[in-house]
N, CA, C and O atoms as CSV, one atom per row, in Angstrom:
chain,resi,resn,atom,element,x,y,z
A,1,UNK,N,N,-11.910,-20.853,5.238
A,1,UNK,CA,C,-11.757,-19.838,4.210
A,1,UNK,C,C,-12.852,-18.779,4.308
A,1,UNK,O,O,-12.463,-17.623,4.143
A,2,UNK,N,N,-14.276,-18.982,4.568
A,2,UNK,CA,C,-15.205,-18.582,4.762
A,2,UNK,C,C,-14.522,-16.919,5.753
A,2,UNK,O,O,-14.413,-15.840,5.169
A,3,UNK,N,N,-14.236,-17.071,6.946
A,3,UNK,CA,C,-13.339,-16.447,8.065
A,3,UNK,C,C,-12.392,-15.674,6.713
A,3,UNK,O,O,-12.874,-14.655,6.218
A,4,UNK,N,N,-11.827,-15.902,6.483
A,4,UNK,CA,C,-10.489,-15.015,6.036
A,4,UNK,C,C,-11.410,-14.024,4.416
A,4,UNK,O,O,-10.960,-13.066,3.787
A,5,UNK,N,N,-12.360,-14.551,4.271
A,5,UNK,CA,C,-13.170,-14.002,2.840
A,5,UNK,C,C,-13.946,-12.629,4.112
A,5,UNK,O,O,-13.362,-11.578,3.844
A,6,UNK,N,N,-14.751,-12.436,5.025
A,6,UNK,CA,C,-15.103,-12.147,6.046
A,6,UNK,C,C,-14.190,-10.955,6.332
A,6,UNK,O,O,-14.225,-9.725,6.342
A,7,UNK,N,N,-13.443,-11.861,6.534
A,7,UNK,CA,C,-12.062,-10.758,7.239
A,7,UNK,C,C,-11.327,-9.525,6.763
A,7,UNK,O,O,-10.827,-8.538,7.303
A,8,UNK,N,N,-11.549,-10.264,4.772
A,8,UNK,CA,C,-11.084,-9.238,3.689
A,8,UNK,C,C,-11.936,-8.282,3.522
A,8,UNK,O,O,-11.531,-7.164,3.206
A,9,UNK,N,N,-13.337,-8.556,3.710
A,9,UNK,CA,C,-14.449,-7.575,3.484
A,9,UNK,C,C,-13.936,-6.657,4.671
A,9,UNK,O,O,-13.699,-5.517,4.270
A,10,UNK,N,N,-13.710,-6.840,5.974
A,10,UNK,CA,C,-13.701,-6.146,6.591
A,10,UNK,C,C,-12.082,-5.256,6.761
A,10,UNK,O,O,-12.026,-4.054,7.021
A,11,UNK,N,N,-11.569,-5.627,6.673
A,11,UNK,CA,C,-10.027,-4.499,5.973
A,11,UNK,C,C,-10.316,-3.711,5.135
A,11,UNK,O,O,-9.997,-2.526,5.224
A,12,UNK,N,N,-11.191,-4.362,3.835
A,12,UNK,CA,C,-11.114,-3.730,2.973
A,12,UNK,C,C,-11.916,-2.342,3.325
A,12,UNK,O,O,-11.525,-1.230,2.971
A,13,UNK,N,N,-12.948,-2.565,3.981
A,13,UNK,CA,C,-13.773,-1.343,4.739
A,13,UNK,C,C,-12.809,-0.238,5.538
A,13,UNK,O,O,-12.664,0.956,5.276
A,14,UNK,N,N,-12.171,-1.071,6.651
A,14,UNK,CA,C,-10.898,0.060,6.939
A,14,UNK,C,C,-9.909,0.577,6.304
A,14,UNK,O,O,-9.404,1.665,6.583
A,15,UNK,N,N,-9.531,-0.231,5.325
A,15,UNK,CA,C,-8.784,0.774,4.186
A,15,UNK,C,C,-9.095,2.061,3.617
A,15,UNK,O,O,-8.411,3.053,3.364
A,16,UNK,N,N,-11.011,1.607,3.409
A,16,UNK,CA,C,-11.557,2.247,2.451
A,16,UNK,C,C,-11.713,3.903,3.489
A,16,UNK,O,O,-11.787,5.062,3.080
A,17,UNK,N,N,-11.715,3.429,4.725
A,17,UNK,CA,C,-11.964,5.030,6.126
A,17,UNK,C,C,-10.717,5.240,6.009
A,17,UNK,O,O,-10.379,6.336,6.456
A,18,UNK,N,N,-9.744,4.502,5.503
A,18,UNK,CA,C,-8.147,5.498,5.729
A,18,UNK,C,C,-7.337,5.240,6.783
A,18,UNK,O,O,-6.313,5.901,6.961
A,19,UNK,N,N,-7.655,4.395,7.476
A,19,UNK,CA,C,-7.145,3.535,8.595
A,19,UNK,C,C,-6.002,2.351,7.450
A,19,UNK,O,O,-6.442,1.209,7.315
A,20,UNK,N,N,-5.163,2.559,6.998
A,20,UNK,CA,C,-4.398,1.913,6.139
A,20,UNK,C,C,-3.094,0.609,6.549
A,20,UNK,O,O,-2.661,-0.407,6.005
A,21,UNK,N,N,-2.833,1.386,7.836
A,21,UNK,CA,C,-1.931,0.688,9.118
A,21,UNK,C,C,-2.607,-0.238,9.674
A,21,UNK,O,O,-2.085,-1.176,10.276
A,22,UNK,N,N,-3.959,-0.059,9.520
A,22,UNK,CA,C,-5.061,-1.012,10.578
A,22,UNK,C,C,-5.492,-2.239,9.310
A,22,UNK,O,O,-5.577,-3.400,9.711
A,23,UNK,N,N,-5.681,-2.040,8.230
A,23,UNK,CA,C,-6.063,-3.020,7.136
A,23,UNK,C,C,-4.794,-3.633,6.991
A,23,UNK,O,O,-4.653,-4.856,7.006
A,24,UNK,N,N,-3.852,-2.810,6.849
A,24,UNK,CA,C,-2.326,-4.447,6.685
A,24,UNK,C,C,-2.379,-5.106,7.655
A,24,UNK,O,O,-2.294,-6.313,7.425
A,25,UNK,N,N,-2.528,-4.724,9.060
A,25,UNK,CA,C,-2.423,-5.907,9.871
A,25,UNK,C,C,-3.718,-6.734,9.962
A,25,UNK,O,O,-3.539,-7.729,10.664
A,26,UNK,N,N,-4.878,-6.641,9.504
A,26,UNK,CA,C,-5.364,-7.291,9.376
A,26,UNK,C,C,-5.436,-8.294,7.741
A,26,UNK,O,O,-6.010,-9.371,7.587
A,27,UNK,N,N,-4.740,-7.587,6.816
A,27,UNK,CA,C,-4.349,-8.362,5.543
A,27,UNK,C,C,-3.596,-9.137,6.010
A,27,UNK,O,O,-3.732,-10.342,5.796
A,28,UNK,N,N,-2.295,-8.486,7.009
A,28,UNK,CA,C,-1.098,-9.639,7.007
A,28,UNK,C,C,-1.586,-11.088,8.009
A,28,UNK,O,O,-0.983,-12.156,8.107
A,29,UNK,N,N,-2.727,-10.713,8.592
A,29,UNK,CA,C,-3.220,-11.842,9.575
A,29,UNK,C,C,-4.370,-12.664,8.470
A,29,UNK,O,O,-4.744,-13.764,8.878
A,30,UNK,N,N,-4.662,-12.426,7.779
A,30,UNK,CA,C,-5.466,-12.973,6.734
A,30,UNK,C,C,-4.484,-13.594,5.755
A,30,UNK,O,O,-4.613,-14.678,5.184
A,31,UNK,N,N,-3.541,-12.782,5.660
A,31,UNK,CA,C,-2.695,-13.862,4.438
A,31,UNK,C,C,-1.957,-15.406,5.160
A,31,UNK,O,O,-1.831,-16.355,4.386
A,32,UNK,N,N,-1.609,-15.538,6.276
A,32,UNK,CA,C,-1.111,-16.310,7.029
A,32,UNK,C,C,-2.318,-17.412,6.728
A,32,UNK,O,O,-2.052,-18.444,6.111
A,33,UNK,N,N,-3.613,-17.141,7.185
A,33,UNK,CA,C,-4.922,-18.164,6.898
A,33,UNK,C,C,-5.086,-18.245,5.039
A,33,UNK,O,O,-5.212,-19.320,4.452
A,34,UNK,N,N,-5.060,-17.270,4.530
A,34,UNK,CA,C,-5.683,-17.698,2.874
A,34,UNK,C,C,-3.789,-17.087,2.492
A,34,UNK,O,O,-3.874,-15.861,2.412
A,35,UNK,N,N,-2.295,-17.518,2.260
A,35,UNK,CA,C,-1.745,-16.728,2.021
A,35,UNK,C,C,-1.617,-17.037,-0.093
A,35,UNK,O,O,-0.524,-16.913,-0.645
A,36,UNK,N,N,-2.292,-17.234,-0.520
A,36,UNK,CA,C,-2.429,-18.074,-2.185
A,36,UNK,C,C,-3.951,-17.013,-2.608
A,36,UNK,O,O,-4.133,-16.949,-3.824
A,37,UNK,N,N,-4.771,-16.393,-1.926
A,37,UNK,CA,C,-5.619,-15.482,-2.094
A,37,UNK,C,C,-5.766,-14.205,-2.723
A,37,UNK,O,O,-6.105,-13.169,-2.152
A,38,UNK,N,N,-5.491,-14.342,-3.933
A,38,UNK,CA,C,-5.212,-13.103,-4.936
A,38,UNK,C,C,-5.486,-11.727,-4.524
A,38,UNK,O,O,-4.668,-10.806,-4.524
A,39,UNK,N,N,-7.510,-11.641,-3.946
A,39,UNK,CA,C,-7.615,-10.452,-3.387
A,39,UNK,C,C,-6.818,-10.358,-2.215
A,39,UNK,O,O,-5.714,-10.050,-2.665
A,40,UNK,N,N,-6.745,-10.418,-1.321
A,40,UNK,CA,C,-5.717,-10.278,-0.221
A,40,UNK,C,C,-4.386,-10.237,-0.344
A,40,UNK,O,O,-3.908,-9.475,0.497
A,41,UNK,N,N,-3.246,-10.944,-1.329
A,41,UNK,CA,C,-2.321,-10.125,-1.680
A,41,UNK,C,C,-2.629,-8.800,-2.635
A,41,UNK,O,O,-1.903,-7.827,-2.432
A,42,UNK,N,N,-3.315,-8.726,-3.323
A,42,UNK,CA,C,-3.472,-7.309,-3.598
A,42,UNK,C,C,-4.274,-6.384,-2.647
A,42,UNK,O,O,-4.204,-5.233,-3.077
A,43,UNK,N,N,-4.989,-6.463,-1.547
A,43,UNK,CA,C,-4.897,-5.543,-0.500
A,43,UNK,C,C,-4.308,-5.554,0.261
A,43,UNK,O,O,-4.727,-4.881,1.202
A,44,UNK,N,N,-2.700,-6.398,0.524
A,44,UNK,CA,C,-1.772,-6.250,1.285
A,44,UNK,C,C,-1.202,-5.832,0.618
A,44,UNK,O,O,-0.439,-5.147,1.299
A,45,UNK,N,N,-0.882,-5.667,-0.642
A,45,UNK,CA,C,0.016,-4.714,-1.925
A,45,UNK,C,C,-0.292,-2.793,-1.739
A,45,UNK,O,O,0.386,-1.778,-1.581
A,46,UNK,N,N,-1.660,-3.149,-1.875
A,46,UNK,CA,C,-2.297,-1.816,-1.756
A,46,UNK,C,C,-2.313,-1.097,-0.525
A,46,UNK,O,O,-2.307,0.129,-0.415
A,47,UNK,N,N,-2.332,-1.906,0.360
A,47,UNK,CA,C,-2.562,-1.547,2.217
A,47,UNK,C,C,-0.930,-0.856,2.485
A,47,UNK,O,O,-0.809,0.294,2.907
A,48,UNK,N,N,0.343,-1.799,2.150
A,48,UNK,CA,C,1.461,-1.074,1.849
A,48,UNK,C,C,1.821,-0.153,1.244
A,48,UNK,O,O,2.271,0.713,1.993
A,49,UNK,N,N,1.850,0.125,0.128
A,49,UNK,CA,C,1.403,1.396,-0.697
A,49,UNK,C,C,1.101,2.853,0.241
A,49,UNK,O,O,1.722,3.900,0.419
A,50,UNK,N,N,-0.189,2.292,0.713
A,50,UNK,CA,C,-0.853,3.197,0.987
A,50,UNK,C,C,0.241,4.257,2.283
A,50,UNK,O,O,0.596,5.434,2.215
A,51,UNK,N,N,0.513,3.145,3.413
A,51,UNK,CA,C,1.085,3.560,4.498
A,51,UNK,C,C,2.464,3.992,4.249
A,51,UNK,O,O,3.201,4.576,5.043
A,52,UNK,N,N,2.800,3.515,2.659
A,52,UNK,CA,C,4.240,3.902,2.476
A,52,UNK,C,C,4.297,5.811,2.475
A,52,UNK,O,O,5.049,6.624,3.013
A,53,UNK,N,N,2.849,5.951,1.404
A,53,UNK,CA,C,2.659,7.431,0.893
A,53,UNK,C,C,1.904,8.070,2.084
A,53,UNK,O,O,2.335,9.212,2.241
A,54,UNK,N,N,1.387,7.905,2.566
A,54,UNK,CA,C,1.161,8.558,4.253
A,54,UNK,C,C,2.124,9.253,5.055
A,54,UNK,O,O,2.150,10.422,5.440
A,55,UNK,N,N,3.145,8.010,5.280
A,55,UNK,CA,C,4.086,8.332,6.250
A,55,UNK,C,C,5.718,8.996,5.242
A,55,UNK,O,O,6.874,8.599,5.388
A,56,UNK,N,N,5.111,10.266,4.112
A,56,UNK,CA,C,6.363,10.521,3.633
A,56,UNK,C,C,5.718,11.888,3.427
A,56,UNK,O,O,4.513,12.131,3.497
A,57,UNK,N,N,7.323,13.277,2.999
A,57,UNK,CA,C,6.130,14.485,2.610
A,57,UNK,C,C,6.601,14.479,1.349
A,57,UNK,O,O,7.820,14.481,1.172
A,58,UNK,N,N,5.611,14.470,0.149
A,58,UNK,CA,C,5.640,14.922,-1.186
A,58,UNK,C,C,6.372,15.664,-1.291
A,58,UNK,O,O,7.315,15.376,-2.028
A,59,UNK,N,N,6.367,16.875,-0.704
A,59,UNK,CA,C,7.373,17.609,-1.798
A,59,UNK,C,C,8.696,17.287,-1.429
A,59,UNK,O,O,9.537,17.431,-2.317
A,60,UNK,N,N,9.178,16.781,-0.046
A,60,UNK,CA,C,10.707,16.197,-0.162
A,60,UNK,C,C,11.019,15.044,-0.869
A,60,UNK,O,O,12.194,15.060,-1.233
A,61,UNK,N,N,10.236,13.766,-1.293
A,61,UNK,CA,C,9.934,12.661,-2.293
A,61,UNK,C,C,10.740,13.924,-3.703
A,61,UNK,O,O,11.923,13.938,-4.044
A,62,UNK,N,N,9.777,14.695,-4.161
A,62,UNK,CA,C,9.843,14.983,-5.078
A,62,UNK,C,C,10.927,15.846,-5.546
A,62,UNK,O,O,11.127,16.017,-6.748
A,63,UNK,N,N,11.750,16.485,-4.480
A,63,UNK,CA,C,12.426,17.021,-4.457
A,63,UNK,C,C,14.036,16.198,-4.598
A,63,UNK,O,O,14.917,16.374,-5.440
A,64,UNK,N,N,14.003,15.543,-3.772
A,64,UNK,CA,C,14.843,14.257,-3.914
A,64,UNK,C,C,15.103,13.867,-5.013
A,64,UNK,O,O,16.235,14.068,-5.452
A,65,UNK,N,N,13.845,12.990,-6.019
A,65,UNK,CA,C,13.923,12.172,-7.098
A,65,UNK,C,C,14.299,13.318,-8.018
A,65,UNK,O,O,15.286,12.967,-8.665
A,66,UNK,N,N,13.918,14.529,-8.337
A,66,UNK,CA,C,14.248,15.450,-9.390
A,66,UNK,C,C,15.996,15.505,-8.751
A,66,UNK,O,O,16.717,14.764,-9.420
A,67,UNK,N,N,16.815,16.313,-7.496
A,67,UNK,CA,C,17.927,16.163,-7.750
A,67,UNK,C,C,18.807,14.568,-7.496
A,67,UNK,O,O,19.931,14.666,-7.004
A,68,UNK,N,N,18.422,13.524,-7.743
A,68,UNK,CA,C,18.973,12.343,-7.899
A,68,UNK,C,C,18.640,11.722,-9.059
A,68,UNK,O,O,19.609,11.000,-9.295
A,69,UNK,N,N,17.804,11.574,-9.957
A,69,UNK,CA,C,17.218,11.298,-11.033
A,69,UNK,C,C,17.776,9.306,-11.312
A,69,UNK,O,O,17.117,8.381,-11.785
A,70,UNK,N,N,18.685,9.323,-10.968
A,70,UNK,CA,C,19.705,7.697,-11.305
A,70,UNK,C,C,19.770,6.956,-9.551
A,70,UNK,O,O,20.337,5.899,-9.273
A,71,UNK,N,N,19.204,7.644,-8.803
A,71,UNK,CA,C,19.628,7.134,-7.020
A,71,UNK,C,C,18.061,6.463,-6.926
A,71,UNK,O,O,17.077,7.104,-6.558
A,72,UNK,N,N,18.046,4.649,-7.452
A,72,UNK,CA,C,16.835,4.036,-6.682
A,72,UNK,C,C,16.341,4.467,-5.657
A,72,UNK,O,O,15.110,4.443,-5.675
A,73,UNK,N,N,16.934,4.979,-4.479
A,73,UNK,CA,C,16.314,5.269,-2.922
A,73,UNK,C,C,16.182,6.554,-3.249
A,73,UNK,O,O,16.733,7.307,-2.446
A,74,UNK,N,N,15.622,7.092,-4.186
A,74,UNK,CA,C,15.398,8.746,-4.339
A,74,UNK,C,C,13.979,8.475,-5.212
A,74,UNK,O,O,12.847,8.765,-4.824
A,75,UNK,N,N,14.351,7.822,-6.531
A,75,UNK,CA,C,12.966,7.219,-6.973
A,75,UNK,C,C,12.169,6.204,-6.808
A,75,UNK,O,O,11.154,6.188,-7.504
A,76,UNK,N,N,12.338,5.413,-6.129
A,76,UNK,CA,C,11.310,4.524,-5.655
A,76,UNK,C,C,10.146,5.045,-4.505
A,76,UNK,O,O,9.014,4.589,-4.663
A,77,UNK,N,N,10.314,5.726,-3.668
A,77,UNK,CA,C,9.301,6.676,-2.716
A,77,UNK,C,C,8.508,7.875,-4.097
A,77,UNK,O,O,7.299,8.106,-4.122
A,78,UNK,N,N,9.400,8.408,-4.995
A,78,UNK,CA,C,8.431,9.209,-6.102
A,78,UNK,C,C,7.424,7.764,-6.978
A,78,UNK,O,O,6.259,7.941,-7.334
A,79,UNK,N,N,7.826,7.041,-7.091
A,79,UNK,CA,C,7.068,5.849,-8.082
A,79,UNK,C,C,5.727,5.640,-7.184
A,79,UNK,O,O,4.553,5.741,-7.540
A,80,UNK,N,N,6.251,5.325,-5.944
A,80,UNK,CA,C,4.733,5.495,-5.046
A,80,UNK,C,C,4.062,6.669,-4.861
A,80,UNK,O,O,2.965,6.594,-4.307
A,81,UNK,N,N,4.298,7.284,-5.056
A,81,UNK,CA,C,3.269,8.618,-4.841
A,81,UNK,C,C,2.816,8.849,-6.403
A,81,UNK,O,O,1.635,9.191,-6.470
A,82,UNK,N,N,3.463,8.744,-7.658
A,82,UNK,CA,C,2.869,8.327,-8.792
A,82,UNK,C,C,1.621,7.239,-8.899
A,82,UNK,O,O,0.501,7.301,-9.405
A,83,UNK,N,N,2.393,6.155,-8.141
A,83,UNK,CA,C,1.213,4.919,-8.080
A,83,UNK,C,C,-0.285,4.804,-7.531
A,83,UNK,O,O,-1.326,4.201,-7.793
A,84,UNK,N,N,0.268,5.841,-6.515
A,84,UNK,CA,C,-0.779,6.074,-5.650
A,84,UNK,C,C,-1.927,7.305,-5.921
A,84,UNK,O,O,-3.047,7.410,-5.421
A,85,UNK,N,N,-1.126,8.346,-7.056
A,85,UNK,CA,C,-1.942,9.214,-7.516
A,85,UNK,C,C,-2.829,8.841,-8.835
A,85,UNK,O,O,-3.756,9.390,-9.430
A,86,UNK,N,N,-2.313,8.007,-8.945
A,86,UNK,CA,C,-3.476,7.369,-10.513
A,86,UNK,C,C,-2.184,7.126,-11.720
A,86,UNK,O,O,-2.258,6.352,-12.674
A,87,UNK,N,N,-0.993,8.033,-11.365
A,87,UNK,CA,C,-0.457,8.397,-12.714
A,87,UNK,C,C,0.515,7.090,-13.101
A,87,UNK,O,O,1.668,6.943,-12.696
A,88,UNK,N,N,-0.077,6.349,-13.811
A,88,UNK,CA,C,0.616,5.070,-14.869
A,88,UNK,C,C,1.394,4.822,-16.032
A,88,UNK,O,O,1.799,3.814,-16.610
A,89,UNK,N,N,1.492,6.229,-16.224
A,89,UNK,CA,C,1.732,6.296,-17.789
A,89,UNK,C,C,3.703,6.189,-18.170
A,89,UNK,O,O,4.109,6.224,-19.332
């Protein structure tokens, strides 16, 4: 366990440079060793997230969810870029 506590510190560091693709695979290789490890599913929660809102462009997300408003696959990519901007409310 020692190893996979180690391991989280160190994702969590590449997350933190923005390397987001590079911390899930090292979350998803850490959850396999600790997979019951609260922090590590929540930086494999967050590590996803992250690479979801990376690899999309805002204003077509947003453009989308405003003309679909009722189409899940129109708002679920806007909920992440909400999630990811702070906005909870």
């Amino acid at each position: 366990m020692k190893s996979a506590i180690a391991d989280k510190k160190y994702a969590a560091e590449i997350a933190a440079d923005g390397d987001h693709e590079r911390a899930l695979v090292i979350y998803d290789q850490i959850g396999e060793m600790a997979p019951e490890h609260p922090q590590v599913a929540a930086g494999r929660a967050q590590a996803r997230l992250l690479v979801r809102v990376q690899t999309t462009d805002p204003q077509a997300v947003v453009a989308a969810a405003q003309a679909s408003p009722d189409d899940p696959d129109a708002q679920l990519p806007m909920a992440d870029l909400e999630l990811a901007a702070g906005n909870l409310s």
